[in-house]
N, C-alpha and C positions, 0 to 999 in steps of 0.2 A: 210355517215353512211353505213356501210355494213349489204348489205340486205333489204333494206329500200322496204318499197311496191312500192316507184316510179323507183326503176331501174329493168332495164329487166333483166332476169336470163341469163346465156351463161351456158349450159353445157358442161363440159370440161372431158376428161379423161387424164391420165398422168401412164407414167413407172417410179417408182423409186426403188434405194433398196430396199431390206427387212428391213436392220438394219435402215437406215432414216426412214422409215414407222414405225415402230415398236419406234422407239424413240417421232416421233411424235405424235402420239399414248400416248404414256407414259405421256409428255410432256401435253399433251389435257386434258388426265385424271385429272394431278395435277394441271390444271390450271382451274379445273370447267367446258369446255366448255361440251356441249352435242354433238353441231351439227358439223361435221366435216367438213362439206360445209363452215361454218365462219370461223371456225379456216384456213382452207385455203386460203380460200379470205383476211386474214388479214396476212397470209403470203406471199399473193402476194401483199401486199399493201406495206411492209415491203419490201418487194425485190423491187419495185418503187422507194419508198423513199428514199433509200441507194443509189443505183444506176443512180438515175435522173440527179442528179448536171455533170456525164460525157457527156452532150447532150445540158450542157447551154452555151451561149456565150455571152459575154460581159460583162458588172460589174456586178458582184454576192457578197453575204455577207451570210455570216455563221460562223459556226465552227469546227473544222476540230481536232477529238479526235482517239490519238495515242496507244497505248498499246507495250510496249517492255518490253526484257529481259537485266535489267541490265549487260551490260560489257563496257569495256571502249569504243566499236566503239557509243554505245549510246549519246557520248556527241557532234557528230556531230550535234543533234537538234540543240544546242545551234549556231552551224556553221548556220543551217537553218534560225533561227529567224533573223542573221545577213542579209544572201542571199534575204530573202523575206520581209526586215522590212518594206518594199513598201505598202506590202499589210496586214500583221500580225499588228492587231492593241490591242494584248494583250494575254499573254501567262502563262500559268502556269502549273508545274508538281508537282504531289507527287507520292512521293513513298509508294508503298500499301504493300508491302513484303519486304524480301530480296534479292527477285529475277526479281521484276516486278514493273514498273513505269508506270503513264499514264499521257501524257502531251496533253495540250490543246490548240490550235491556233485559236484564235476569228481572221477571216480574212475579209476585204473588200478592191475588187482589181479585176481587170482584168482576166475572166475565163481561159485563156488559162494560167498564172502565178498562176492560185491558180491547175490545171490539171499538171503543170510543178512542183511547190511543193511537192503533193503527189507523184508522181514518183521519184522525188527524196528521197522522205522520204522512202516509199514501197522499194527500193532497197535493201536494208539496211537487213543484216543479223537478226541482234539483234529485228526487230520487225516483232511483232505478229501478230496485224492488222491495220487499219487506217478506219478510219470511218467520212464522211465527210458531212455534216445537212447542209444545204443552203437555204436564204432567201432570196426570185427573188426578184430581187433588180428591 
């Protein structure tokens, strides 16, 4: 729980831009918060979460959600599901626009093959971003 009376406070200061402050800001307003202290800490809990699964090793299990811009190099994924059917144990895309798709890979398999997928996937022109949720297996 962030904030909770049982954990100890760390005070922190930080430099960022003006315009990321200012959107965060923005961003804080419309999402109700007051304190600016939580809203940080839950974007450092966010930056955690996202970023964890590059520090795990061994069998790991999650799902591993893509975001691209429709052109023909996009249909590599489907090369992908073939390359990793080892460990991609269910897959699906839709398309949200005309210009944009987001495909989903429920993986369980070996961390350094699921670290060696997204790299392969992230190369790739056509996409926007790659976001990967993992449950320590």
């Amino acid at each position: 729980m962030i904030g909770s009376n049982m954990e100890r406070i760390k005070r922190i200061s930080v430099s960022i831009p003006e315009m990321l402050f200012k959107e965060f800001e923005n961003v804080r307003e419309i999402v109700g918060e007051k304190k600016r202290s939580r809203a940080v800490a839950e974007a450092l809990y966010e930056y955690i979460s996202v970023n964890r699964w590059t520090k795990l090793e061994g069998e790991i299990s999650g799902v591993m959600i893509i975001c691209c811009r429709r052109d023909k190099e996009m249909n590599f994924l489907f090369d992908i599901e073939n390359m990793f059917a080892d460990i991609i144990k269910s897959s699906f895309y839709a398309r949200v626009d005309s210009l944009n798709y987001i495909w989903m890979f429920v993986f369980s398999g070996h961390s350094e093959r699921v670290k060696r997928m997204a790299k392969e996937i992230g190369k790739r022109k056509c996409i926007k971003s790659v976001r990967i949720f993992t449950i320590h297996a």
